[in-house]
PyMOL Python script that loads the backbone (N, CA, C, O; Angstrom):
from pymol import cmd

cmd.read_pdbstr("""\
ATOM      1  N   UNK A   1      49.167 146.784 130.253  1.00  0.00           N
ATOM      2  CA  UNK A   1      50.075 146.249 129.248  1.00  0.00           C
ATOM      3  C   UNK A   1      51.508 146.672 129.543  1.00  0.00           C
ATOM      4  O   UNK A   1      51.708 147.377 130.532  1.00  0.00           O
ATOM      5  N   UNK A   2      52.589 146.273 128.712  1.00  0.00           N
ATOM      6  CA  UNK A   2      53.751 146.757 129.068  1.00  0.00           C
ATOM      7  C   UNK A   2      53.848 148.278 129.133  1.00  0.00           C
ATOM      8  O   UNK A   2      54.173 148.964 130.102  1.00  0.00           O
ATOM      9  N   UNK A   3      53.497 148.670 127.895  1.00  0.00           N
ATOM     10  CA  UNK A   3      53.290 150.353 127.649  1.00  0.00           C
ATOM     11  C   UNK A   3      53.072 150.872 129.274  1.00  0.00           C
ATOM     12  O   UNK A   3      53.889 151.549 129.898  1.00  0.00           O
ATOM     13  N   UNK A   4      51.680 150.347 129.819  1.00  0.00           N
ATOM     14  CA  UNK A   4      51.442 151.372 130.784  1.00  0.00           C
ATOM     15  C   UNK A   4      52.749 150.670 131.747  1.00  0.00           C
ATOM     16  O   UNK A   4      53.070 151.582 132.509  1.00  0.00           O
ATOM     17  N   UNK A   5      53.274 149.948 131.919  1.00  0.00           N
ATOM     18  CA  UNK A   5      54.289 149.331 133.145  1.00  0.00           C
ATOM     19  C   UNK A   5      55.110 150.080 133.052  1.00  0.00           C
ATOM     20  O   UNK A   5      55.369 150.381 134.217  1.00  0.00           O
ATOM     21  N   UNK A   6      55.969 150.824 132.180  1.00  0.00           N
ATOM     22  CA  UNK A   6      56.757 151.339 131.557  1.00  0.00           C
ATOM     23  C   UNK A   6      56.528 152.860 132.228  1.00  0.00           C
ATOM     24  O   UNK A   6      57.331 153.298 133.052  1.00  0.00           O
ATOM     25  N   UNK A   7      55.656 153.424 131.905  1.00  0.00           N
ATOM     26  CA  UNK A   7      55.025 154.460 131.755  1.00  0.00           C
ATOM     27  C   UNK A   7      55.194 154.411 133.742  1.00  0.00           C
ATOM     28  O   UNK A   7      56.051 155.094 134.303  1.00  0.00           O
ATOM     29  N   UNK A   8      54.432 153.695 134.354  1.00  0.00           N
ATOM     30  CA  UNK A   8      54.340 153.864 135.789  1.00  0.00           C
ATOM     31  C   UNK A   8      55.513 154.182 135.971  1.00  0.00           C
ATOM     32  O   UNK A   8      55.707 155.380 136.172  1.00  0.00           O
ATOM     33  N   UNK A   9      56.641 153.307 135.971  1.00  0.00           N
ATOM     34  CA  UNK A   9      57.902 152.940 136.279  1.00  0.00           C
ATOM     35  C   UNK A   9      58.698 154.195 135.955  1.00  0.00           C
ATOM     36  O   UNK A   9      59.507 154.495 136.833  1.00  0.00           O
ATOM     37  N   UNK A  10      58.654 155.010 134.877  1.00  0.00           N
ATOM     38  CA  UNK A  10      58.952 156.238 134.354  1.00  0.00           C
ATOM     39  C   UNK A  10      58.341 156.982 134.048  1.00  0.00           C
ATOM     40  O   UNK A  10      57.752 156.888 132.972  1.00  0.00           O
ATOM     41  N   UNK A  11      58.221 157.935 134.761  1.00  0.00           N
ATOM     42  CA  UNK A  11      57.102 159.101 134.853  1.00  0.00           C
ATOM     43  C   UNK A  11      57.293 160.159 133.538  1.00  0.00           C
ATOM     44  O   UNK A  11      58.407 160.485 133.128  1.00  0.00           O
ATOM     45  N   UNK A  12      56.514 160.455 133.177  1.00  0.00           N
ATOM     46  CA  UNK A  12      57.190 161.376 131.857  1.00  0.00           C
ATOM     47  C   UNK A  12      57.484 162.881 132.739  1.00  0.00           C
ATOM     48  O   UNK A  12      58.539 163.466 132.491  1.00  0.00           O
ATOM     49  N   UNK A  13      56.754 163.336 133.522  1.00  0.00           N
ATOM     50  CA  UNK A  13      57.132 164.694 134.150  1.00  0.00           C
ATOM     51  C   UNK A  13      58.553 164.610 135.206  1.00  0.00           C
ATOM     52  O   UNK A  13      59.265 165.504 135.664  1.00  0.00           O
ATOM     53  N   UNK A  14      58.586 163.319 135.329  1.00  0.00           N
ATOM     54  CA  UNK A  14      60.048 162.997 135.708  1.00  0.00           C
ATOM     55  C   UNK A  14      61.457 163.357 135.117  1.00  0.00           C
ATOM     56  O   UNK A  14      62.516 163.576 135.704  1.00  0.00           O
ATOM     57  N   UNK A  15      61.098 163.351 133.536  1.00  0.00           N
ATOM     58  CA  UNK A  15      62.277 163.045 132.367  1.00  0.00           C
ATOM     59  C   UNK A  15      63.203 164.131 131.898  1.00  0.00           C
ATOM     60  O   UNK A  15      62.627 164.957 131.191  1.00  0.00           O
ATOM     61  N   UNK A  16      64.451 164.350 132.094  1.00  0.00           N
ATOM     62  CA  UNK A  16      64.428 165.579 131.719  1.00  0.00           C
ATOM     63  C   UNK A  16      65.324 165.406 130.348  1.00  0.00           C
ATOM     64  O   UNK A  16      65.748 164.272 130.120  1.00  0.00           O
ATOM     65  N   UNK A  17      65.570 166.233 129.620  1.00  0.00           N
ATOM     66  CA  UNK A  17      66.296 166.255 128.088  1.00  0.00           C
ATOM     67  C   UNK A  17      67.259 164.961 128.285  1.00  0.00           C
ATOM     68  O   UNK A  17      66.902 163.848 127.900  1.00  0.00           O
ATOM     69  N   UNK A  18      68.575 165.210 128.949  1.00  0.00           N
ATOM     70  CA  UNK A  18      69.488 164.699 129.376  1.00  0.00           C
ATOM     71  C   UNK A  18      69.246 163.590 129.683  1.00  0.00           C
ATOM     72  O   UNK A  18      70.032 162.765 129.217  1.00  0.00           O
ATOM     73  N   UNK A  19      68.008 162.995 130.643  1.00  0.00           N
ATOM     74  CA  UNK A  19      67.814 161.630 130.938  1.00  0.00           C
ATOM     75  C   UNK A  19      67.438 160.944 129.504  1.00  0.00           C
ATOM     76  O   UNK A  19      68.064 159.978 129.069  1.00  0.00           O
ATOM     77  N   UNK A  20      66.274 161.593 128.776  1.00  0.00           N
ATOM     78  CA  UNK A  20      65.829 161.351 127.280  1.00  0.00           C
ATOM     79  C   UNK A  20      66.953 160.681 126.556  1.00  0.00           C
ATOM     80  O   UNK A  20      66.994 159.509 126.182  1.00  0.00           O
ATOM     81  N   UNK A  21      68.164 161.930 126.371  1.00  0.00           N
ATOM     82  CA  UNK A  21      68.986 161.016 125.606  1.00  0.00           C
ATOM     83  C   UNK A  21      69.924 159.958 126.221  1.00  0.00           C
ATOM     84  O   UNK A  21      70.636 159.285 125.476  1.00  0.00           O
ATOM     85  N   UNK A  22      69.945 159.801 127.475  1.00  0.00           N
ATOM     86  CA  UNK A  22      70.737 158.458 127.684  1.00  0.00           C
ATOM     87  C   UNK A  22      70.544 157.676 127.324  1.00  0.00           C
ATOM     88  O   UNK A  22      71.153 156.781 126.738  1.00  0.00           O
ATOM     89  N   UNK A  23      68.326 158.137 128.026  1.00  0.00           N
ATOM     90  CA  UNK A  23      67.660 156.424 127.425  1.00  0.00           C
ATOM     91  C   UNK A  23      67.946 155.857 126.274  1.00  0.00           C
ATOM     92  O   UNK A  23      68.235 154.701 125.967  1.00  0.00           O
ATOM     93  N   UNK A  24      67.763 157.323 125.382  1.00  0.00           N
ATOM     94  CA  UNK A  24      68.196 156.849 123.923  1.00  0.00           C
ATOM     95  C   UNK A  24      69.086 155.852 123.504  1.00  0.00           C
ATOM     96  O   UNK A  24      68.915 154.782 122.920  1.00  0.00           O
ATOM     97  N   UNK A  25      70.419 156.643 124.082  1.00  0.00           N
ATOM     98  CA  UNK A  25      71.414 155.601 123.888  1.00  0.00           C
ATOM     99  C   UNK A  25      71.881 154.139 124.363  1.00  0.00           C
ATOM    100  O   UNK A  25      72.760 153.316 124.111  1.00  0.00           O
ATOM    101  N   UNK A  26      70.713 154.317 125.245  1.00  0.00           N
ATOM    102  CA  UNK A  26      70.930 152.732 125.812  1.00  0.00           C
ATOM    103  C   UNK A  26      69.988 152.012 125.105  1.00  0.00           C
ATOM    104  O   UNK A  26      70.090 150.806 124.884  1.00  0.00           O
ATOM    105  N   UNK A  27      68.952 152.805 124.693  1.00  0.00           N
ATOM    106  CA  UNK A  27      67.850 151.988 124.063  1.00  0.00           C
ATOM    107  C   UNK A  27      68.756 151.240 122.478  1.00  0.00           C
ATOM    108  O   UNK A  27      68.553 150.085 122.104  1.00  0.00           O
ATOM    109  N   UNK A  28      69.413 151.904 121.997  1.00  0.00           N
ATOM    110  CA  UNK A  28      70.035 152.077 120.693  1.00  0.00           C
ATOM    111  C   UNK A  28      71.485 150.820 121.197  1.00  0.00           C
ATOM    112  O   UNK A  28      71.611 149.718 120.664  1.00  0.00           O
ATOM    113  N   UNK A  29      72.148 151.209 121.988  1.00  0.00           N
ATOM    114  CA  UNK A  29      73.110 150.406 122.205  1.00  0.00           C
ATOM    115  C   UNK A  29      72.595 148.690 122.148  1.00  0.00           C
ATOM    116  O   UNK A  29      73.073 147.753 121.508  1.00  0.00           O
ATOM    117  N   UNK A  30      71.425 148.744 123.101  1.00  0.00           N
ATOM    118  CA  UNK A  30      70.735 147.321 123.898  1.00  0.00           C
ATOM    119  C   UNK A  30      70.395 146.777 121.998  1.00  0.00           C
ATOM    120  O   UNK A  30      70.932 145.798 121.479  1.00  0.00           O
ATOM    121  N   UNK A  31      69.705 147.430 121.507  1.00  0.00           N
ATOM    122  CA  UNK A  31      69.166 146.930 120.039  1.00  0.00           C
ATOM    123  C   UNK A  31      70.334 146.952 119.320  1.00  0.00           C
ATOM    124  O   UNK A  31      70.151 146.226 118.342  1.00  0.00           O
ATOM    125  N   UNK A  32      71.476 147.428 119.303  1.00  0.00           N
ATOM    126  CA  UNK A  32      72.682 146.758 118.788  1.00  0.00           C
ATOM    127  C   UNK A  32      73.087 145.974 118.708  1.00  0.00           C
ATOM    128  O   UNK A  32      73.463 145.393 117.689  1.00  0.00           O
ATOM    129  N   UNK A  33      73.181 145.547 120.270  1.00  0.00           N
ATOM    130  CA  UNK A  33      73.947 144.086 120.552  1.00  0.00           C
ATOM    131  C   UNK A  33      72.743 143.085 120.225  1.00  0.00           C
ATOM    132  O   UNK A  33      73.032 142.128 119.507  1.00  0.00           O
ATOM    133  N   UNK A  34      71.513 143.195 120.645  1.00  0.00           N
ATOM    134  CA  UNK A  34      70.909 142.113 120.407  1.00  0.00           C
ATOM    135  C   UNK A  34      70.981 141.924 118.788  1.00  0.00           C
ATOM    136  O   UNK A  34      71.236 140.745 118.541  1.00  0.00           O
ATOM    137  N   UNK A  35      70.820 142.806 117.462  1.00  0.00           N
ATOM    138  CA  UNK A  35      71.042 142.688 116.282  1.00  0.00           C
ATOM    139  C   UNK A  35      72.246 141.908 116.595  1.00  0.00           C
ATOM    140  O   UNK A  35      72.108 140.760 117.018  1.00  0.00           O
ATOM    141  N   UNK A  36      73.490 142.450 116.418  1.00  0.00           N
ATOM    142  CA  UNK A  36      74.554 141.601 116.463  1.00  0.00           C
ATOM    143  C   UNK A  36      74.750 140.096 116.855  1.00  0.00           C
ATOM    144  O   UNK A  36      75.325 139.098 116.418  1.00  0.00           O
ATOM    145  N   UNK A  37      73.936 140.482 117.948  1.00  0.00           N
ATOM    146  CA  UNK A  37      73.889 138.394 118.386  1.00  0.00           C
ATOM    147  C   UNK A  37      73.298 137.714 117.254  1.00  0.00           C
ATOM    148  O   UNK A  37      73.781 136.802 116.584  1.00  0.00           O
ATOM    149  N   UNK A  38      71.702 138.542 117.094  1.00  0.00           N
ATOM    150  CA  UNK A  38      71.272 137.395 116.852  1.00  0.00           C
ATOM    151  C   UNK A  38      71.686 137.459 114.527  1.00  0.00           C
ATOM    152  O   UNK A  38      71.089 137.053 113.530  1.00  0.00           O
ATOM    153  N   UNK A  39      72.654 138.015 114.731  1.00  0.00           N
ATOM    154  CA  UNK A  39      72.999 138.143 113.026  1.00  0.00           C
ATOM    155  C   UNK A  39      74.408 137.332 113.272  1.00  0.00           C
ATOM    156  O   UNK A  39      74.925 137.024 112.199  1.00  0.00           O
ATOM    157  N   UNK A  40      75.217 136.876 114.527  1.00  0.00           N
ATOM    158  CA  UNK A  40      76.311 136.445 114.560  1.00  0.00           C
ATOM    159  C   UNK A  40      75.895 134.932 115.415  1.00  0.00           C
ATOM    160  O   UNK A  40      76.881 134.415 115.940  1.00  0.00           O
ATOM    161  N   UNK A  41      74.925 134.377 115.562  1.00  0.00           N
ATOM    162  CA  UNK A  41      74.613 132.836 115.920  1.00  0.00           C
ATOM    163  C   UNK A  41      74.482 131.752 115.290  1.00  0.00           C
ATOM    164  O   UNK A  41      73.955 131.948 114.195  1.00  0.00           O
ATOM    165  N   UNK A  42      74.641 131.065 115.421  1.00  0.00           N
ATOM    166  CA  UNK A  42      75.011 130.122 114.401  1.00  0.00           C
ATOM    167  C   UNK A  42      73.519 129.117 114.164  1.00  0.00           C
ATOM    168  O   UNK A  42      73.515 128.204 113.339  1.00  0.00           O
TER     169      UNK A  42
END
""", "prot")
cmd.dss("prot")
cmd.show_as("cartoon", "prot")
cmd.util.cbc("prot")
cmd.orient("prot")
C-alpha cells in the first residue's frame, strides 16, 4: 500500500529529530497550499 511505499522509501532508523521536523514542515506547508487552492477556486 502507500503506507508501506513510504515507509521503504524512508527508513525510520534513517530519521533523525531534525529531518522529522522538516518533514513536518513541509508536510504542513504542502497541506496549506493545497487548503488554500482548493478554498480559493472558483
Amino acid at each position: 500500500s502507500g503506507a508501506r511505499y513510504c515507509y521503504d522509501r524512508f527508513p525510520a532508523n534513517v530519521r533523525t529529530e531534525e529531518q522529522e521536523e522538516r518533514r513536518k514542515a513541509i508536510l504542513a506547508a504542502a497541506s496549506g497550499a493545497l487548503e488554500y487552492q482548493s478554498r480559493h477556486t472558483p
